[in-house]
Backbone as a printed PyTorch tensor [residue, N CA C, xyz], in Angstrom:
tensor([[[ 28.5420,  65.6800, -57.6440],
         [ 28.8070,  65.1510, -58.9530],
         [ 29.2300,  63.6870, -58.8310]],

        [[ 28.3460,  62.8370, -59.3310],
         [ 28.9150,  61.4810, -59.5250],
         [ 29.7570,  61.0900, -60.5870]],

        [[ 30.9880,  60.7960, -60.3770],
         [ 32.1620,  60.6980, -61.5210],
         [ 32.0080,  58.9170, -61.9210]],

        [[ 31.4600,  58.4080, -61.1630],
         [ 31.8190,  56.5540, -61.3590],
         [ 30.6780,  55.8980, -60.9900]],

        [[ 30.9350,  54.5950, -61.9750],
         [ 29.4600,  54.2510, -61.7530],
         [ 29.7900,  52.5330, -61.0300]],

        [[ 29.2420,  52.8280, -59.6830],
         [ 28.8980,  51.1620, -59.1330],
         [ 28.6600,  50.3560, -59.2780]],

        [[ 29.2690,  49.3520, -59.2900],
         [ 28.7160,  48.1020, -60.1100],
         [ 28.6020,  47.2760, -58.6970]],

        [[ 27.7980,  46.0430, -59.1430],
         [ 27.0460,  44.9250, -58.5680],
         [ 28.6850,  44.0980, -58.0940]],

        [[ 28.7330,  43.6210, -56.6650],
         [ 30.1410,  43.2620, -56.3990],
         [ 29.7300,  41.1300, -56.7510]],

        [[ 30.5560,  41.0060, -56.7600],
         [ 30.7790,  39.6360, -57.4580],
         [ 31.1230,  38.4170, -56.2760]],

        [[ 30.4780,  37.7350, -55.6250],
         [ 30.8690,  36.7960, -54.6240],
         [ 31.3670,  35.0630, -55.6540]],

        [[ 32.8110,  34.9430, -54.9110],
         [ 33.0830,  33.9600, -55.9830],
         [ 32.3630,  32.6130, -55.0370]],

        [[ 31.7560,  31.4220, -55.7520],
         [ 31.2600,  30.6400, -54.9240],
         [ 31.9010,  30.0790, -53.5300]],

        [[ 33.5640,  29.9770, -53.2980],
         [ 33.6340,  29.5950, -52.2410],
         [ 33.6240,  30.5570, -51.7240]],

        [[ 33.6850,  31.4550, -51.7060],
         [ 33.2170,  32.5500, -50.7010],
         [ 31.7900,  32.5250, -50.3890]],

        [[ 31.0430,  32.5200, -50.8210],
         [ 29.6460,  32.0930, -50.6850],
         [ 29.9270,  31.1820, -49.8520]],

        [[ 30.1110,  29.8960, -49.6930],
         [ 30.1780,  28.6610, -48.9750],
         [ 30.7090,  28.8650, -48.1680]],

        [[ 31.8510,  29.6160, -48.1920],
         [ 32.3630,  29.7750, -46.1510],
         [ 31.4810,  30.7490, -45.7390]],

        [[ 30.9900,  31.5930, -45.9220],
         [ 29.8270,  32.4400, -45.6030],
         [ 28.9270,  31.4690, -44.8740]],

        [[ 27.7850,  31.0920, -45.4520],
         [ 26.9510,  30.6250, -45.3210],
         [ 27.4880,  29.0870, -44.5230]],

        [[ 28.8040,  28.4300, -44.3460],
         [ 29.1020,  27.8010, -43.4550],
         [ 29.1090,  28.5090, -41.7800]],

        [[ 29.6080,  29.5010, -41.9970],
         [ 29.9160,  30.1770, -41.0730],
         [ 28.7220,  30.4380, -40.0660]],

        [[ 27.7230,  31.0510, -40.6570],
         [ 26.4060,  31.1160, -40.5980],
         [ 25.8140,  29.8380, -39.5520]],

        [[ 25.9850,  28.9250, -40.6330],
         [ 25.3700,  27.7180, -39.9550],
         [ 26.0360,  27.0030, -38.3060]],

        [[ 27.4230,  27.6080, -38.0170],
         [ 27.8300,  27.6590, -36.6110],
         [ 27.1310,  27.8290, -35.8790]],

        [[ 26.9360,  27.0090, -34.9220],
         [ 26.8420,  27.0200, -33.5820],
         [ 26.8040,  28.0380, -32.8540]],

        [[ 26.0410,  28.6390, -32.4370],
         [ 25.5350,  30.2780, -31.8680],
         [ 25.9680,  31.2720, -32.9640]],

        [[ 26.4310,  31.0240, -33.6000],
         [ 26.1070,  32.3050, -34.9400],
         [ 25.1950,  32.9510, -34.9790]],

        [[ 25.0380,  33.5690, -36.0480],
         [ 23.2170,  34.3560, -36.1560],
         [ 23.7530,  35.0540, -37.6490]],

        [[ 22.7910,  34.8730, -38.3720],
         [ 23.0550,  35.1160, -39.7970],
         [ 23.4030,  36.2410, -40.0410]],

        [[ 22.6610,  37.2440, -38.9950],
         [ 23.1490,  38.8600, -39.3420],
         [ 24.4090,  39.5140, -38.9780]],

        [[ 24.5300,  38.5590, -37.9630],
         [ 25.9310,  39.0050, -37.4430],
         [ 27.0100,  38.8210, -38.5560]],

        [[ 26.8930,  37.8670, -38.8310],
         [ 28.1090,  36.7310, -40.3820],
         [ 27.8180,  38.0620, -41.6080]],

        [[ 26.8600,  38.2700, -41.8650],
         [ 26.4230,  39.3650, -42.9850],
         [ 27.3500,  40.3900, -42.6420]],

        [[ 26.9280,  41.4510, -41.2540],
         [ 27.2280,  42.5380, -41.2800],
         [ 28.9230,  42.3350, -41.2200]],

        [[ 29.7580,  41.6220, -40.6920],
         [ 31.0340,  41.6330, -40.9690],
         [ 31.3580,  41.0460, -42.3720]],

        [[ 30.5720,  40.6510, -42.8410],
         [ 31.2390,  40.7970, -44.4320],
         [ 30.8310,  41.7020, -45.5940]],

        [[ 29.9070,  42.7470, -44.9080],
         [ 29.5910,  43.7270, -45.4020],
         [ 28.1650,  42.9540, -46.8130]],

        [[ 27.3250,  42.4340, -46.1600],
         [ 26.4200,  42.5720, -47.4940],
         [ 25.2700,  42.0100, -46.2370]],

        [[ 24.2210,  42.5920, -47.0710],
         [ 22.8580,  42.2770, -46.1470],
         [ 22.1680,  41.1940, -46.1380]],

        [[ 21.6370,  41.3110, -44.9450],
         [ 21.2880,  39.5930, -44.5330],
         [ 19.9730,  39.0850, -45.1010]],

        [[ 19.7360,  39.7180, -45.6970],
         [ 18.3140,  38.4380, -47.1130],
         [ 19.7970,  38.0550, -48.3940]],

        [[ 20.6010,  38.8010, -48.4310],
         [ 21.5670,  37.9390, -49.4310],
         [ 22.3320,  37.1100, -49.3190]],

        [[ 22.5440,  36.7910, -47.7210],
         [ 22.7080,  35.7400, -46.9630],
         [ 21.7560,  34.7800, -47.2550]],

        [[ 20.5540,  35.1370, -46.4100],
         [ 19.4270,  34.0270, -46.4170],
         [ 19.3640,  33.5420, -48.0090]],

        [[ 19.4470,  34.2660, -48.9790],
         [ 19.5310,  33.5860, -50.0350],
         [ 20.1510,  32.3780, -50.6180]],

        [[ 21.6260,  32.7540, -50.5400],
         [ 23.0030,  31.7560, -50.2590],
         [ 22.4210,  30.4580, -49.4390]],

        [[ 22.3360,  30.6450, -48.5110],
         [ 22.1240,  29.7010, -47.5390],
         [ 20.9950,  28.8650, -48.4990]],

        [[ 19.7580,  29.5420, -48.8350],
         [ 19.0960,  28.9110, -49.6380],
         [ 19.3400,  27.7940, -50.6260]],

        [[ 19.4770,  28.5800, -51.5610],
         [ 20.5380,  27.9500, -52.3560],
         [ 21.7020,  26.7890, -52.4870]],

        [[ 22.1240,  26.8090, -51.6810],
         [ 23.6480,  26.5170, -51.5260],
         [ 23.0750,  25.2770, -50.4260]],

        [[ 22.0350,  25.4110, -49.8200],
         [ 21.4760,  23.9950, -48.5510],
         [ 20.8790,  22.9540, -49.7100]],

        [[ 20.0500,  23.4970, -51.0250],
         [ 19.2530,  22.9790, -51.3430],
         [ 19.1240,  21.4470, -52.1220]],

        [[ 20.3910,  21.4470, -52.2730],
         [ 21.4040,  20.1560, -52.6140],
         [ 21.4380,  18.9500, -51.7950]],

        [[ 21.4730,  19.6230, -50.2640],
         [ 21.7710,  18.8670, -49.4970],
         [ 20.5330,  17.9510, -49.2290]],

        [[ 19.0600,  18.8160, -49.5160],
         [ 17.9930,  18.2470, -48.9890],
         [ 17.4960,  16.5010, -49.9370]],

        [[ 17.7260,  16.6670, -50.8100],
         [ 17.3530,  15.4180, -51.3890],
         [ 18.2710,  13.7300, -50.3780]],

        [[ 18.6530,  14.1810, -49.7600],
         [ 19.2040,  12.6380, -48.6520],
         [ 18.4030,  12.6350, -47.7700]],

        [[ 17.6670,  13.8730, -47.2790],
         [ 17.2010,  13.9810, -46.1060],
         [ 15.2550,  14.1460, -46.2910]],

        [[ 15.0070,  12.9070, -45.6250],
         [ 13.4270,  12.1090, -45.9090],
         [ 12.1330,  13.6340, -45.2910]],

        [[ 11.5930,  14.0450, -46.0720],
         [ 10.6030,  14.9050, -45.8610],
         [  9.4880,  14.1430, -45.1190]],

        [[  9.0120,  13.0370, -44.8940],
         [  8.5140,  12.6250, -43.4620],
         [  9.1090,  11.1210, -43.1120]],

        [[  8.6080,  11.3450, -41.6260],
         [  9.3460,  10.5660, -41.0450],
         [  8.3390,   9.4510, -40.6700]],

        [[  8.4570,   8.3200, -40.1790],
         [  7.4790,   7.1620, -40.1800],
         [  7.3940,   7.5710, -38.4540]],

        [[  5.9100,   7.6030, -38.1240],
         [  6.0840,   8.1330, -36.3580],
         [  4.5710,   6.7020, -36.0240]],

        [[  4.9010,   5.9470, -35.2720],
         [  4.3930,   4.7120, -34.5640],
         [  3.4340,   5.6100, -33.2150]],

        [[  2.7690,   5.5580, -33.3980],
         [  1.4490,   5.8160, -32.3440],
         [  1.1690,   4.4420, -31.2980]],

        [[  1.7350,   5.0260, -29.9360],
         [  1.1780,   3.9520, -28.9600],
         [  0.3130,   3.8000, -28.2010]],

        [[ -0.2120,   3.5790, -27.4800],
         [ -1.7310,   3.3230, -26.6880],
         [ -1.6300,   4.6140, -25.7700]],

        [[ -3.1440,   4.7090, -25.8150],
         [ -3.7760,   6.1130, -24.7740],
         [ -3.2920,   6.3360, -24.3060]],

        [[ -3.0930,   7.3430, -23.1080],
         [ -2.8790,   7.3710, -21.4930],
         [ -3.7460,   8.2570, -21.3060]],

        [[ -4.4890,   7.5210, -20.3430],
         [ -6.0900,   8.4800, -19.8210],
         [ -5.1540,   9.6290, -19.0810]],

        [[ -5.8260,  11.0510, -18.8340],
         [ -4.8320,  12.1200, -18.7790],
         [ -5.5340,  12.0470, -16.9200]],

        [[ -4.3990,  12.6810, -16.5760],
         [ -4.8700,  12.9430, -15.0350],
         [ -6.1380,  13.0670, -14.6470]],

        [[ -6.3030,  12.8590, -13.4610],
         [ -7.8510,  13.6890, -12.5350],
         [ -7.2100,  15.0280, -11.5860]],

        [[ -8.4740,  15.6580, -12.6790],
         [ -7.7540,  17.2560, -11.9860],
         [ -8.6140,  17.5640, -11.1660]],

        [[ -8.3170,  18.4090, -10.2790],
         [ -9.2740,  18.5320,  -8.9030],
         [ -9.9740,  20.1530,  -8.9410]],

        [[-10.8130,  19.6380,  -8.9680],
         [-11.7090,  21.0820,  -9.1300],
         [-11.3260,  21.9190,  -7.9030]],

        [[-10.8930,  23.2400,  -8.4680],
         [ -9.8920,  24.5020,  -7.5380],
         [-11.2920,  25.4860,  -7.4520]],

        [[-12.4120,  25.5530,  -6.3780],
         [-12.5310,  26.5760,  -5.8980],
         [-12.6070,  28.0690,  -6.3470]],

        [[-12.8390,  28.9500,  -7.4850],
         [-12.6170,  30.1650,  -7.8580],
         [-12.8210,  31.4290,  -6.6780]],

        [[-12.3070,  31.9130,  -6.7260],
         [-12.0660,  33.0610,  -5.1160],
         [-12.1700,  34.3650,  -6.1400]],

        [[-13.3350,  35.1420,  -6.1080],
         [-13.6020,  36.4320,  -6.6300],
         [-13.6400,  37.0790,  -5.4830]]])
């Protein structure tokens, strides 16, 4: 018999943000950060989504890359095949 009904739990935004800071540490791993805070890791990846997407407008979607002269590639020495 189900007496109560579950509701959807409520993450207040800084909680979100130390989350998904946390995450972004240095050998972290997103699932790990999830499973100790008890919620699954695409609702992570979401957050993270989200919550990065702010950041991207400073940061230049290409980069200017300068092409310099050839370099003729080695002389490779023909190896013999042994069947």
């Amino acid at each position: 018999m189900i007496t109560s009904v579950e509701r959807r739990r409520r993450w207040p935004r800084d909680e979100k943000e130390r989350l998904v800071a946390a995450s972004l540490e240095p050998g972290a791993t997103v699932s790990e950060v999830a499973r100790m805070a008890g919620l699954h890791v695409s609702q992570l990846f979401r957050w993270r989504k989200e919550l990065c997407k702010h950041g991207e407008t400073s940061i230049a979607p290409f980069v200017p890359v300068e092409i310099g002269p050839s370099v003729r590639p080695r002389d490779v020495a023909e190896v013999p095949l042994t069947t």
